[in-house]
N, C-alpha and C positions, 0 to 999 in steps of 0.2 A: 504494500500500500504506500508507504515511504516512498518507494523508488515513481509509483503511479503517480504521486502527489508531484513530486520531484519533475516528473516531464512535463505534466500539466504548467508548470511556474513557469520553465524556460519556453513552452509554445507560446505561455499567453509574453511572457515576457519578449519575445522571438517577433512575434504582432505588434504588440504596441512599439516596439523601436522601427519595425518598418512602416509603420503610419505613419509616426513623427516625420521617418526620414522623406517618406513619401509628401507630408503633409508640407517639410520645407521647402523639398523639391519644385513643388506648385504655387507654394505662396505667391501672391503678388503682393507687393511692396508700397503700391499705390492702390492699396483695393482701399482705404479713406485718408486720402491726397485732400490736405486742405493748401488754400495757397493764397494769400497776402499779395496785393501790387501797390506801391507808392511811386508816385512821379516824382521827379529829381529833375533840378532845372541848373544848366553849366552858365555861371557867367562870362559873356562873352569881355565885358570888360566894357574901354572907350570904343572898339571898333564895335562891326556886327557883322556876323558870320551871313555869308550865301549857303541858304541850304537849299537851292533850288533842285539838284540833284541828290538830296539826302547827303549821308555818309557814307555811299558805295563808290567805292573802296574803302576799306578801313582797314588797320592792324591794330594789336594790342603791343606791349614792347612785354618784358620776359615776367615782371611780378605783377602785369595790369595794373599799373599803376598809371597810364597813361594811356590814351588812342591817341592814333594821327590818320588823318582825311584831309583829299581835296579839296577844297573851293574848285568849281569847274572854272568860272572866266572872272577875273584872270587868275593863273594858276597859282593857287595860293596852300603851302601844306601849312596845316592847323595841329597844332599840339593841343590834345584837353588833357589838364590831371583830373583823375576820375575821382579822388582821393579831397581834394580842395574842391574841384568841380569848380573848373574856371579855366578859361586858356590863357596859355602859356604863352604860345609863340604863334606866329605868322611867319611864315616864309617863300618869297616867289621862287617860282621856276618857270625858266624859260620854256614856251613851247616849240622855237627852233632855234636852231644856230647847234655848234658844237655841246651845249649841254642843254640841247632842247629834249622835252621828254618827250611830245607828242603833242596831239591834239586830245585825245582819249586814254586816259587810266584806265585799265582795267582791271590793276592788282597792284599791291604792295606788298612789303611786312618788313617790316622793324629787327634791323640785326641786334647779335649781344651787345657794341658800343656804337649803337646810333646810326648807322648803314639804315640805307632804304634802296630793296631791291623795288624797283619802279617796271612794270609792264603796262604797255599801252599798245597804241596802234602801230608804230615805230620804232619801239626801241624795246630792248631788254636788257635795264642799265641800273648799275650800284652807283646812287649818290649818296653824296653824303647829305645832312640834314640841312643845310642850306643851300642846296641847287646844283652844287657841283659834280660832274661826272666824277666813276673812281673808275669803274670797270663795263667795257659793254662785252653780253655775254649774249650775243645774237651770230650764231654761226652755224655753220654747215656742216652736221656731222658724217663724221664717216660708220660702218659697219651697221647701215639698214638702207632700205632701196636708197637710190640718188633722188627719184623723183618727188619722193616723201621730203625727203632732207635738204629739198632747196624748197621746198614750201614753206616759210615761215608762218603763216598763219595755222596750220595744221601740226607745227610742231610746238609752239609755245601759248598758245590762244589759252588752251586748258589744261595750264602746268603752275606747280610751286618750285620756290630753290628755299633749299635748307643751309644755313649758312655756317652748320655744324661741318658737311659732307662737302657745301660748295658743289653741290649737285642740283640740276632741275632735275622735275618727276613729273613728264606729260602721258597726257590723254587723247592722244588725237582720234580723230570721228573716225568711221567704217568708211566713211563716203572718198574721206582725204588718204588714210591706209590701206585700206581696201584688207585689215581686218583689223579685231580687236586686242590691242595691244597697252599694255605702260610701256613709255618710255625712261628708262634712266639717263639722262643726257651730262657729260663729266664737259665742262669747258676749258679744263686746263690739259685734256688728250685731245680733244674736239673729235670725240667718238660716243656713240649708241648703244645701248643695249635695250633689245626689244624680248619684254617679257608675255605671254598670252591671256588675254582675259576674256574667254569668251561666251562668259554668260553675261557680261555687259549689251550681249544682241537683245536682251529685251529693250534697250534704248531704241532700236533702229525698228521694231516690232511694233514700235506705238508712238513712229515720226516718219514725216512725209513733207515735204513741198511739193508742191504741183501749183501749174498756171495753167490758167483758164482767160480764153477770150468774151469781154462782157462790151459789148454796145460796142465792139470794133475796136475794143482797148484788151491789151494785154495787163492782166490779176496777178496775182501770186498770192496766197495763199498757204498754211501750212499748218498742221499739229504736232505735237512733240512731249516727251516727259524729258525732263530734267538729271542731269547727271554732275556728280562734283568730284572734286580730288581736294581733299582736305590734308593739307600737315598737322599733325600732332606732334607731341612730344616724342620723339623716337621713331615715327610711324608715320606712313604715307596712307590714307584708307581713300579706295575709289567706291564710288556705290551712284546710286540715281534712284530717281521717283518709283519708280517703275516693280521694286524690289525689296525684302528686309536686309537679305543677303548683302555683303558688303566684299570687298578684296582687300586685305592690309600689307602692306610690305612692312618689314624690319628696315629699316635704316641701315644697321651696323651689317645686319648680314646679306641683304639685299634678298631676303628668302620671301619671296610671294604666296601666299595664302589665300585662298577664298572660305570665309567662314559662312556658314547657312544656318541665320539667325532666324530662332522660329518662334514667332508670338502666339499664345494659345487663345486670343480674344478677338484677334485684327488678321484680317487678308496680307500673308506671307508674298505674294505677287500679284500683280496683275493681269486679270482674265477677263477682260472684254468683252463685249464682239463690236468692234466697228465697220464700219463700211470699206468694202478692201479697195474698190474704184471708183472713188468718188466724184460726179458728176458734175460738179461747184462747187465754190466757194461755204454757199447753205452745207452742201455733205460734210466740209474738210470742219467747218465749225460745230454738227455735229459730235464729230469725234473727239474733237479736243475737248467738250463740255463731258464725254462720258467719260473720258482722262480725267479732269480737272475735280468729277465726282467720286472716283474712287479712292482710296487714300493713296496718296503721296509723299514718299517717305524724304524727308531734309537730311540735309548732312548731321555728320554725326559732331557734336559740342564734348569736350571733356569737364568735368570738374575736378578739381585739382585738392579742393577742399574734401570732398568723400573718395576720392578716388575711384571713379564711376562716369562711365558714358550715359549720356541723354542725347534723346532724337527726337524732336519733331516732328509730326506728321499732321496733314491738313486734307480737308476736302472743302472744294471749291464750287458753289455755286451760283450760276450764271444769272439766272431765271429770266422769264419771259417780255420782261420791260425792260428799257434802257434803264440803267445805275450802278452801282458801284454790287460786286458781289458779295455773299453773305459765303463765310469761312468759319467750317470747324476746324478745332485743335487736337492733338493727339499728342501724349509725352510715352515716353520708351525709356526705361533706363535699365541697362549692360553692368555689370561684371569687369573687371579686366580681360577675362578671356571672351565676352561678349555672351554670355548665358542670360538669360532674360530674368530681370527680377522685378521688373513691374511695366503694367500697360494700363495704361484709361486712357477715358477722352477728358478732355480740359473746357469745362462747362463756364458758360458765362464770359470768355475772353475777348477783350474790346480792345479794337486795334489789330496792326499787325507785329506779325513776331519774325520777321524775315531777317533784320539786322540785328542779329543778338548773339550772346557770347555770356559767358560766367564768368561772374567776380566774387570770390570771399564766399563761396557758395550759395547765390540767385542768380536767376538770369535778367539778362540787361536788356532789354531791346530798344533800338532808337524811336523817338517821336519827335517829331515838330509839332511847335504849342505857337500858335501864331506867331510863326517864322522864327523859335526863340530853340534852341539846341536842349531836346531833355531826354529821359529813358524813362520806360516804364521797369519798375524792377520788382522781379517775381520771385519771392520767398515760400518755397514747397517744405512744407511739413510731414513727414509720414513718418 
């Protein structure tokens, strides 16, 4: 009877530990997600900032203790301390001559001692913090086709440089490679290394241009989801709307990864049916409204304070009247190794969250308050 009693203890005991472990394994972390937003307002000072174009482009520099962003005209880069909440500095940049940067920014980031690699429409150049050229990193690499590699727009359009490696990490389209590739591009060998990504095809699965002739005029038209190449600390991740799954490289070891993040609440990909040949302009808007309604997944945000990934995710809808569309929100948050420990939807959010980033553990997103520089800043409790 001893020994009978004896089994019974370790079955039931045997049970209750694989329930807990099971029960942790499924927890979500945001199953009662409360979350606080206050507006924060940057004094601009005697001058006053143009935020006609927002703050796209922006960087943070290494303890977030700062952003810098253009002024589009004339080229003006803006220091905020985020910390004072007030700017700093102003400083022109030429848009041509020898340290002209362009007409269009399209990316920045903030090196360790005050480097700003600048991408635009012409250049791919290290100045330093007030205007001056240090390094231009726009070349022709060797060891992938030639044809790819005197296309400048196709090799840098959708790339970071890590100023640790002194390496770019692009993304060029299927349309410009003619397949799914990262590139690791070294500028001080002026050589390539193409690695293969090619579950990034659901990008070209649910994007299209086509023209159409309206009233004896040549259209253009188009749908598409969205794809990013994000630097992190150590780590390059490519991912897009389209997907949860994401690709990471290692930095140090240059070892490429694709991780297959699965949410047990929210649609893992996207499964359509759009229109395959579409007959107008009416069809091609269609399809992008049945994109823009399913969820779409944002790049991936680090916190640095939990040591934890958060993502984003939105559906977008059009609706049948001229106006501005109504968007829901989605938060996700990873693991270091990207294991899912919480999903919900993000109820009641006013505004948008496109320009955001982590500081001291909330997220920051930018807002204009009648033309005046502020963030809405969101503090998650769980």
């Amino acid at each position: 009877m001893k020994t009978l009693y004896f089994l019974l203890f370790l079955s039931t005991l045997f049970s209750c530990g694989k329930e807990t472990s099971e029960n942790a394994e499924s927890r979500n972390i945001l199953e009662n997600l409360t979350f606080s937003v206050d507006t924060i307002m940057v004094d601009a000072g005697e001058d006053f900032l143009n935020l006609a174009g927002g703050i796209f482009p922006f960087s943070l520099n290494e303890d977030k203790s700062q952003l810098w962003f253009f002024e589009k005209s004339p080229k003006r880069l803006v220091q905020v301390d985020l910390d004072q909440l007030k700017v700093l500095k102003k400083s022109i940049f030429e848009e041509e001559g020898p340290d002209g940067v362009g007409s269009y920014v399209s990316d920045l980031e903030i090196g360790p001692n005050g480097e700003l690699y600048l991408k635009s429409n012409s250049a791919v150049v290290i100045f330093d913090p007030n205007g001056q050229k240090l390094q231009n990193l726009m070349f022709v690499p060797s060891g992938i086709d030639s044809i790819l590699a005197r296309n400048r727009h196709a090799i840098f359009d959708k790339s970071v440089f890590d100023f640790g490696t002194k390496k770019i990490y692009s993304h060029p389209s299927f349309a410009d490679a003619g397949e799914y590739m990262l590139l690791i591009l070294n500028p001080e060998t002026q050589s390539a290394t193409s690695l293969p990504v090619p579950k990034m095809k659901v990008v070209n699965d649910y994007s299209r241009t086509q023209t159409f002739e309206i009233g004896g005029r040549m259209a253009t038209s188009f749908y598409s989801v969205g794809s990013d190449i994000t630097l992190l600390p150590g780590e390059v991740i490519l991912s897009n709307a389209a997907m949860s799954g994401i690709y990471r490289l290692n930095i140090q070891t240059e070892k490429l990864e694709f991780i297959d993040i699965q949410h047990q609440n929210f649609p893992n990909s996207m499964d359509i049916e759009i229109i395959q040949n579409p007959a107008g302009p009416e069809q091609m808007f269609e399809n992008q409204k049945k994109i823009l309604e399913h969820i779409n997944y944002m790049e991936l945000l680090w916190d640095d304070s939990r040591q934890l990934y958060f993502r984003l995710g939105t559906k977008t809808f059009m609706g049948d009247k001229p106006g501005p569309p109504s968007v829901e929100y989605y938060l996700f948050v990873y693991d270091q190794n990207f294991k899912v420990l919480g999903e919900t939807k993000l109820e009641d959010v006013k505004g948008s969250l496109w320009s955001s980033f982590f500081k001291d553990g909330q997220l920051w997103s930018y807002v204009n308050v009648e033309d005046e520089l502020g963030f809405a800043v969101m503090e998650f409790k769980f």
